[in-house]
N, C-alpha and C positions, 0 to 999 in steps of 0.2 A: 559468561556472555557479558559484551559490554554493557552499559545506561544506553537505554534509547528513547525518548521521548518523542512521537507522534503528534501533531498536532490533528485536529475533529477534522474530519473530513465526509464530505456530505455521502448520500447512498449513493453507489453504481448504477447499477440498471431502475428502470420504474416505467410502469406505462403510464403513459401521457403523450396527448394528441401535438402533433408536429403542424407547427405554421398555422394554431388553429386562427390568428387574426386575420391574415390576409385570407385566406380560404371564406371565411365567414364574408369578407368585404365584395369576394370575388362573387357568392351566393347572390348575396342582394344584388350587385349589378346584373347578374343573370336573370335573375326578377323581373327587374325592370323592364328588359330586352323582349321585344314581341316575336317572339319564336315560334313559329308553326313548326307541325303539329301540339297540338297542347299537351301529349305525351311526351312527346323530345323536351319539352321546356319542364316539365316536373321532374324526369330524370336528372335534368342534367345539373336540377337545382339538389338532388339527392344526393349524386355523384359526387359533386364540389363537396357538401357539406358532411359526406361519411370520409373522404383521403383524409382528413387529418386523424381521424381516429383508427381506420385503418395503417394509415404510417407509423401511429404509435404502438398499435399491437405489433408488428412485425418483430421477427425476434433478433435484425438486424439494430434495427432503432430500439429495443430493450436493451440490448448490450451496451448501455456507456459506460464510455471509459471512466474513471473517477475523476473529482475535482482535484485539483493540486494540493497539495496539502505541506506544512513545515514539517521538519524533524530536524532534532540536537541529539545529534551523538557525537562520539569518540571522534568522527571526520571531520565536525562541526556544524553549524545550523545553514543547512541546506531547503530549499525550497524545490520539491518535488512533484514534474508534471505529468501529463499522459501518460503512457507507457511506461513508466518509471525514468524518465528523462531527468536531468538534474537543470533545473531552469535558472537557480540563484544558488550561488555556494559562500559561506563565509569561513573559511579552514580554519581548524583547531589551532593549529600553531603561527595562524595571524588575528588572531583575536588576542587582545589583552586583557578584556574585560566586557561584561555588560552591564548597561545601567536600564531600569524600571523607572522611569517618572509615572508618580502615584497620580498626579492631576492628571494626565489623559492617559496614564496607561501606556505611552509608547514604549519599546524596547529599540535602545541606542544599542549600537556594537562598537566600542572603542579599537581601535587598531592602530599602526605603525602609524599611519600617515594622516589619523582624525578621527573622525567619528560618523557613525552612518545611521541613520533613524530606521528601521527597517518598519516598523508599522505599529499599531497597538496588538496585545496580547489575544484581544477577543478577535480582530480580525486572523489574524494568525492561527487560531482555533485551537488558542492553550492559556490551559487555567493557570495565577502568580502560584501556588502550593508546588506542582508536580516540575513546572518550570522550572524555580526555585532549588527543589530535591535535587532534581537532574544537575542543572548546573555544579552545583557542588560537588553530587558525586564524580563528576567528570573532573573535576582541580581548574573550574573557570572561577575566574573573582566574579560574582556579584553585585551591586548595591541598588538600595531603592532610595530615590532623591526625591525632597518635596517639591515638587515645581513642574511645569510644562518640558517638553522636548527642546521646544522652541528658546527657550531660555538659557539652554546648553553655551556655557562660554565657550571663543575659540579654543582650540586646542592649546593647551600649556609647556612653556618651557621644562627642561628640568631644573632652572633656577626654581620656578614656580612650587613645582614638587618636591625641593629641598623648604621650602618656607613653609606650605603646608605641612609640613610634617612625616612628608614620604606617606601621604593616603591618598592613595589613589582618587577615593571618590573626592576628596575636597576641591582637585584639582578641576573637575568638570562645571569647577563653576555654580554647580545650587548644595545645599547642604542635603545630609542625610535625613531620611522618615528615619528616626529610630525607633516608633512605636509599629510601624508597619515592617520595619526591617523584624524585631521581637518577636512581634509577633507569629513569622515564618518559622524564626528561629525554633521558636515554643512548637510549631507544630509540627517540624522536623523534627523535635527530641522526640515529642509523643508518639512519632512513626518509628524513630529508632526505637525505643519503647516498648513497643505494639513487635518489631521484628523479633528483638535477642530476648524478650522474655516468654516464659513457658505460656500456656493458652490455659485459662483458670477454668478450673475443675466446676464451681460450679454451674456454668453453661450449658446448655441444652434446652433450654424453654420450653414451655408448655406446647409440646407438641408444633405442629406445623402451623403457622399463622399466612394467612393471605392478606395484602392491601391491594386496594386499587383503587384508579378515579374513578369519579361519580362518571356515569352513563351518560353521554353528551344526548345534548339537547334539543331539537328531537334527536331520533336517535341515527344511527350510523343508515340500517334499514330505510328509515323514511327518509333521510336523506337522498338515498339512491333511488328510493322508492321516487320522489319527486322531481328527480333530474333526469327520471324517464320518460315520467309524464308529460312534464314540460314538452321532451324530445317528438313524444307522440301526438301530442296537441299540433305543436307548428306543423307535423307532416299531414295532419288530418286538414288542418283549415288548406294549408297549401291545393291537398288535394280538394277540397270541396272548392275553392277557385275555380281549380281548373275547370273541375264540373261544370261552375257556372256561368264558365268563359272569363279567357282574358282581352277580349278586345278594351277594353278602356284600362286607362292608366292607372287609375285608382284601384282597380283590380289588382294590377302589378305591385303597386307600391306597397299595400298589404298583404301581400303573398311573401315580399321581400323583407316587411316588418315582424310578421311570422317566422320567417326562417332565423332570423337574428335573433328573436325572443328566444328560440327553441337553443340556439346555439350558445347564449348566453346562459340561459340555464343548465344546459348541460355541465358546462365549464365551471360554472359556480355552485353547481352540485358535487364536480369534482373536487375542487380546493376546499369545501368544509369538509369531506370526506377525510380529506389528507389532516385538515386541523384537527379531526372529532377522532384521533386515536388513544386508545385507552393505553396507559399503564399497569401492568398487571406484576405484582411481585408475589413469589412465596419463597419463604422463608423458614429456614429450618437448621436443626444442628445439622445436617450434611451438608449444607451450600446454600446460594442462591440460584432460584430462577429469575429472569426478571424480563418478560415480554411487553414490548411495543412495537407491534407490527406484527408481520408472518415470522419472522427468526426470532427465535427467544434466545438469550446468553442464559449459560449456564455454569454458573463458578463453584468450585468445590472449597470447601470452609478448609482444607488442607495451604490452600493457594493464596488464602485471605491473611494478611499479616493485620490487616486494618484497613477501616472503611472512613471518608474523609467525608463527610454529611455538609453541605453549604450551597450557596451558590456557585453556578458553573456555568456549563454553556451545553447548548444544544442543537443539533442542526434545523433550519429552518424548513417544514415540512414543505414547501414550497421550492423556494430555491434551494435549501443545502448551505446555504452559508451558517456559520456561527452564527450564534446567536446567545442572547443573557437566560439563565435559567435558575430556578428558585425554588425548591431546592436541584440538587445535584449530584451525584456519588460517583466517587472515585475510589476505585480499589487498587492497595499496593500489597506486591507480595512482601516474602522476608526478605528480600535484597531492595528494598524500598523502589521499584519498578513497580509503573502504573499501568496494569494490567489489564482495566477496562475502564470506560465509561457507564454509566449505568444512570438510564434517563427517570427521574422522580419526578418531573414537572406535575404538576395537580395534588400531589400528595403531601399529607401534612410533613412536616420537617420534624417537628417534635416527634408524635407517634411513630415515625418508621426510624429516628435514633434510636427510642426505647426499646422497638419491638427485634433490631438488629442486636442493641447489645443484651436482654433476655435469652437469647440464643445465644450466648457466646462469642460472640463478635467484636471486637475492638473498634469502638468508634470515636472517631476525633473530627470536632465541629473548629468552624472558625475562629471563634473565639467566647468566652463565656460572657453571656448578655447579664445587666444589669438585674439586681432582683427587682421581680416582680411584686408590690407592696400596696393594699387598700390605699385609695386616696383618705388618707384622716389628719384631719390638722389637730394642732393645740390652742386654737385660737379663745376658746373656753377658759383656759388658765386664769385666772385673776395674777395681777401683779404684784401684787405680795408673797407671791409664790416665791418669783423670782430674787424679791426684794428680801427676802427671810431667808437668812442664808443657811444650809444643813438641814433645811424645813422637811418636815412630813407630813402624811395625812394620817389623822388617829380617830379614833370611834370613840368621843367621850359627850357626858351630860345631855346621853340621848341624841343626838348626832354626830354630826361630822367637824371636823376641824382640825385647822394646822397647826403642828407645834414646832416651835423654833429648837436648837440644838438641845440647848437646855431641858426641853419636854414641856417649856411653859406654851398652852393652847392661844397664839394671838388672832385665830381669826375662825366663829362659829358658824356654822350653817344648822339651825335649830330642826328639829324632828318635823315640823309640819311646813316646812321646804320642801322637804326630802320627799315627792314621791313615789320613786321607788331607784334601787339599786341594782343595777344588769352590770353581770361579770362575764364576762367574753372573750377569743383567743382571736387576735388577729396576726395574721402573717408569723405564728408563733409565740406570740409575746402575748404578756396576759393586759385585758382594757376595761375599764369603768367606764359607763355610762349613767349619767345621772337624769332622772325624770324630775319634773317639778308635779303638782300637785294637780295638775291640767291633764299630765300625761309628754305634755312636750319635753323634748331633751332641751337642755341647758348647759352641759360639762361633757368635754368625755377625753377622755387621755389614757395613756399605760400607764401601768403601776411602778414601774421602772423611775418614772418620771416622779413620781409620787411620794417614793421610795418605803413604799408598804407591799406587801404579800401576799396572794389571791386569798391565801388560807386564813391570814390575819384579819382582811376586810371583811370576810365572811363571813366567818366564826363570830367575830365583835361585832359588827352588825347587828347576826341575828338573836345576841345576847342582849344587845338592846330596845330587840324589838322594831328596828326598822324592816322596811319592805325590801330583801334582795334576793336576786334570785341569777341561780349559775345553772344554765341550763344543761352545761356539759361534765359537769363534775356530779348533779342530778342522773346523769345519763349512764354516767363512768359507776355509781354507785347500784343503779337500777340493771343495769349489765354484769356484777358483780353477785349481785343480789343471784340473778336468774341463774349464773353458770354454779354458783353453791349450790342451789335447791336442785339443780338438774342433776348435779355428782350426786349430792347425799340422797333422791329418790332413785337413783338408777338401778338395777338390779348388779348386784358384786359380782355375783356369778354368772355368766351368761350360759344359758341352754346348749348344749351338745347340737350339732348340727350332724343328724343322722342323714340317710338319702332323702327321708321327705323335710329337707331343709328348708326349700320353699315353703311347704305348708307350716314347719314351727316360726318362720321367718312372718310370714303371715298374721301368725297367733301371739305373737311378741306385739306386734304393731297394734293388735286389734287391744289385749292389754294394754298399751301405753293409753291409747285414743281413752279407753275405758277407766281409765286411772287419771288421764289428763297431767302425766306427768312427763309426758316424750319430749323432743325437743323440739316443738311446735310452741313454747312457751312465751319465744320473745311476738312482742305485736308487728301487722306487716307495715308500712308505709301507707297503706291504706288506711287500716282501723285506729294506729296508734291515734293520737291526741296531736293534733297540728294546726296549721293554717290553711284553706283553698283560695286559691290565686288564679283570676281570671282575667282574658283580655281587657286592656282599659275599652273604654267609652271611646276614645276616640276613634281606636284602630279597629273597632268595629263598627263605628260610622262609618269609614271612610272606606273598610269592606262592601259594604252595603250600597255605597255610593258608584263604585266601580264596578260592582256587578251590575246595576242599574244602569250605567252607562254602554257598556258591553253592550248588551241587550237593547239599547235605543239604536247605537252603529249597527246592528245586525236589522234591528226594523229598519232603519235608514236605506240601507244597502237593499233588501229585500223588497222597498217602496221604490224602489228607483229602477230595478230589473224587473218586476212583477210586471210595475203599475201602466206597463202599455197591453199588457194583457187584464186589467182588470178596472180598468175606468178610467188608470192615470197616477197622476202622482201624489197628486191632493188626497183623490180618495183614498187611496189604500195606505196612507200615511194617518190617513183619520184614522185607521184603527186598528197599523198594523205597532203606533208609539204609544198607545195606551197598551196593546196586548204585552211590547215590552217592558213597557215600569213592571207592569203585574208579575210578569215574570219574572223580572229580576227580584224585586219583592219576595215574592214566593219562594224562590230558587234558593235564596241567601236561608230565609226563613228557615226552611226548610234543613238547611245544613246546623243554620245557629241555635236552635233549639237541644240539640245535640251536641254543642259545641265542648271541646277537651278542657279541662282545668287544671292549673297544675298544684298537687297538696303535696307542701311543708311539713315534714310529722319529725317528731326526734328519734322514730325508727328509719328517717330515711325519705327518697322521695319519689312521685308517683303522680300520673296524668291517667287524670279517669276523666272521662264524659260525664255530662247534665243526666244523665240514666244510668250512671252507675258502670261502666263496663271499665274495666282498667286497659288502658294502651300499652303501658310498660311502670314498671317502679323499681326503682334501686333500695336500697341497704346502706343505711350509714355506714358499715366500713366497706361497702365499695365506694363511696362517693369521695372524691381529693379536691372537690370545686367544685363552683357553682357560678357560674359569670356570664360576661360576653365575649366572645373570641372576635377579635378584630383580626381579620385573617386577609392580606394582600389583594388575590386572588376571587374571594367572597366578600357579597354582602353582610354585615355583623349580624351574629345569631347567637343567640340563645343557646348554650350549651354545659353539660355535664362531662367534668372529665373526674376520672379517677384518679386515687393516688398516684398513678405513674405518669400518670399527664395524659392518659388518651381520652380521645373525645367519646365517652361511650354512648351517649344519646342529644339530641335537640332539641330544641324547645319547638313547635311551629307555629306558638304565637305567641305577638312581645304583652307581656303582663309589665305591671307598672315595678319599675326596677329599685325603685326606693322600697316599698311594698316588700317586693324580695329579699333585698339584701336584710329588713329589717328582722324579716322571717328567717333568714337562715342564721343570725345571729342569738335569734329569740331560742329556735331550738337546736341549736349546735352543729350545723352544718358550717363547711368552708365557704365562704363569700368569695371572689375570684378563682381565678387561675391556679393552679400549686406549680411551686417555683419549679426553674425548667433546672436549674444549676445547684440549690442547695435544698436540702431535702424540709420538709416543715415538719418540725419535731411538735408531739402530741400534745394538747394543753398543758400548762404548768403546772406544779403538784398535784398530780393526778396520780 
């Protein structure tokens, strides 16, 4: 079968209300109208205001047709409408070429007689990858140019193209992106890649994993729940009108203002509905599912050559047009044909590449992002550093000091400077930090820089008696310590498992507990030896302030609807803004007192409450980071990812971040992010 490339194309069918503007406008002027019987005038206000929802349900008005959509094949890049009607055709063997301008995106078609701008990519509803693929496979030349459409020189002689050098692209006038062009290049190899080579053995991942986005807010339910109410209300007031007569106009007018209220809410009950739909993927060595909406796709890991993880496009839940999307998946089989779309939007981008290729799946991102690195300067240095050429840092006459090639020491930092000596792994690489005698840092640099050796500074250090301390090579040692005594107390022989296994299984365990030798040994995050870190001062002033406010708007509001049933406005404000401070006060109180905390230990880490209950705690080797996720899409948060980069837990309150970082480096946790692109290799001589 030939390449065929589809461009997005919005859904078919969908219920949604027909002409609901003018219907709604038609309402209100029926309102207004003094219509006897006051029964004829409430119907007819009902009538109007149900046609549009009833035209929508109809299973005439479900069945639309699709929106037009492009396609590039073998015939050429056709633009496809209603019925399958060919509305725009460019033929294969009148096309000479296409060009991509990277500044807007548009796609030029070069031909016999010019050139034609046919639109940008995103309108068009096709991502630069598959576009790209396609064309090639097909034998169309290419190019991506740096510059606007707009920009495109007239069309060129063939003098012109003998002096450019017979390259097509030079002739158009702007030069080539040749990092944008590479780039494509690079990710067509990794699909040709992903197709001819075998599908690696050790895939299959820990069983079935599900993602999906957070539960919109509120949720789907009270959504609909509230775009009924609405709908019920305007019909109730309506009818209690009529009840109480509409001879006057004002009667009318808010019967009219009512119907609109109700009809507006409807409608805007409807369109969050349509925005608040979940992504739901599972994942597995047989395939993907991946639902948004009522149809789920269903692709079988046979059919997957490779999964292309980036930004895309996606239809607008609304109208159906393309739209930009972040992330995005694209699946090609083994004949590099893009097979599906597959919508990610809400989902983190990181975690669902890791959790695809875990299972065995071949995945190719846009491009590899910069490493991610601690902000640490070397501003510390002293210039003598620099100025001493060959120089290093050596442990002599009771401190520190640099010695130039020769080994002569030209610059001392004497013992009672020094104090204390912190050795630390950041972004992989091994760093000093130096304390003065206060406690404040003063120095901190890699060893690299240095040119001494974690094991060097250590070792001579503590042979002379300075204060240093390496929390993770402490940790590495203490971990070592435990997994020997656990081999050599273990029993060599283990017990026969007769049918009362259970019960010797039982009696094995009751033994360990009773011997204190099982493998209950290492401490949890909880008990070990650490730090507790709690919200600052500020942000929970500032909780307390807003709950207190809350609480005055609701006396407010409540002083203003009560207060003609109860003396007025004054009065019931007297005492309806004191009963809210108290409240809020109390309310807050009440939670803060109990408030979660989060503790630092070098078994690992762990959010317990002011009472002792733990919420959750991790395991130093599960934890791969410790940071802030600045995520698009979210507010920055507080977050624990694992070595593989997923976010396994949150933080839900911001404790002071200096605080933290100093604590995760005191007892040998990761400070940030763990790289997306290269892997962090474990402290150094360790």
């Amino acid at each position: 079968m030939e390449h065929e490339l589809v461009g997005l194309r919005g859904p078919g069918g969908r219920w949604r209300p027909v002409a609901a503007g003018p219907f709604a406008a038609a309402a209100v002027v029926l309102a207004l109208l003094p219509i006897q019987p006051v029964w004829l005038w409430v119907l007819l206000i009902a009538a109007v205001v149900a046609v549009p929802w009833l035209l929508g349900a109809a299973p005439e008005a479900r069945r639309r047709r699709p929106r037009p959509y492009w396609r590039l094949s073998g015939a050429g890049l056709e633009r496809i409408g209603p019925g399958g009607l060919t509305m725009v055709r460019y033929e294969r063997s009148r096309i000479e070429s296409l060009a991509i301008t990277t500044g807007d995106g548009v796609l030029t078609v070069v031909h016999k007689f010019g050139r034609t701008a046919v639109g940008s990519l995103d309108s068009m509803g096709m991502e630069p990858l598959p576009f790209f693929v396609t064309a090639r496979r097909l034998g169309v030349p290419i190019h991506l140019l740096d510059g606007d459409a707009t920009d495109l020189a007239d069309p060129a002689s063939a003098d012109a193209l003998a002096v450019a050098g017979n390259d097509p692209a030079a002739v158009l006038g702007l030069p080539r992106h040749h990092v944008a062009e590479q780039r494509l290049l690079d990710q067509e190899a990794e699909l040709l890649a992903a197709a001819h080579e075998p599908p690696s053995d050790d895939g299959g991942g820990p069983g079935e994993v599900r993602l999906a986005t957070p539960e919109p807010l509120p949720s789907r339910r009270r959504i609909a729940l509230l775009g009924a109410l609405s709908g019920a209300l305007g019909a109730v007031m309506i009818v209690r009108t009529a009840l109480e007569g509409t001879d006057g106009f004002g009667a009318r007018l808010a019967a009219g203002c009512w119907a609109l209220a109700a009809i507006a809410g409807m409608l805007a009950a409807r369109r969050r509905l349509l925005r608040a739909t979940r992504t739901d993927w599972t994942i597995s060595a047989a395939g993907l599912e991946v639902r948004a909406g009522r149809r789920p796709v269903t692709l079988p890991a046979e059919r997957i050559a490779a999964l292309v993880v980036g930004p895309g496009l996606r239809p607008d839940p609304l109208t159906g047009e393309p739209r930009r999307a972040d992330p995005a998946v694209l699946a090609f089989d083994h004949r590099l044909r893009m097979i599906a779309r597959l919508p990610a939007h809400g989902l983190d981008a990181f975690q669902l590449a890791h959790a695809l290729d875990d299972h065995g799946l071949r995945v190719v991102t846009p491009g590899a992002r910069p490493p991610r690195t601690p902000e640490y300067g070397l501003e510390g240095l002293p210039e003598i550093f620099a100025q001493v050429p060959g120089g290093r840092l050596v442990v002599a006459d009771g401190g520190l000091g640099w010695a130039d090639a020769a080994g002569d020491v030209v610059l001392r930092m004497p013992e009672d400077r020094i104090g204390g000596i912190e050795l630390l792994t950041i972004a992989g690489h091994a760093w000093v930090r130096l304390y003065d005698a206060d406690g404040e840092e003063f120095f901190a640099a890699p060893l690299s820089a240095l040119r001494i050796s974690r094991t060097d500074l250590r070792e001579g250090a503590r042979r002379a008696g300075l204060p240093v301390t390496d929390a993770e090579y402490d940790a590495y040692l203490s971990a070592a310590f435990h997994s020997a005594v656990a081999t050599l107390s273990s029993d060599p022989e283990p017990a026969p498992v007769a049918a009362g296994g259970r019960a010797g299984r039982g009696r094995a365990e009751t033994a360990d507990a009773e011997s204190g030798t099982g493998t209950e040994t290492r401490q949890s995050p909880v008990s070990a030896p650490g730090a507790l870190l709690d919200a600052t001062r500020r942000s929970r002033i500032g909780t307390y302030l807003v709950s207190v406010l809350l609480c005055e708007m609701i006396a407010v509001l409540g002083a203003v609807w009560l207060g003609p049933d109860l003396g007025g406005f004054a009065v019931t404000a007297s005492w309806t803004m004191p009963a809210g401070v108290l409240a809020g006060l109390g309310g807050y109180w009440l939670y803060d007192r109990n408030r979660a905390q989060l503790r630092v230990s070098t078994a690992g880490l762990a959010v317990v409450t002011r009472r002792g209950r733990v919420e959750w705690d991790l395991t130093r080797d599960r934890v791969g980071g410790v940071g802030i996720d600045e995520s698009a899409d979210r507010m920055p948060r507080l977050v624990v990812w694992s070595p593989a980069g997923r976010v396994l837990r949150q933080v839900g309150f911001p404790p002071d971040l200096e605080e933290l970082r100093r604590a995760c480096e005191r007892y040998g946790l990761p400070w940030g992010p763990p790289d997306a692109d290269r892997p962090a290799p474990p402290p150094p001589e360790l």
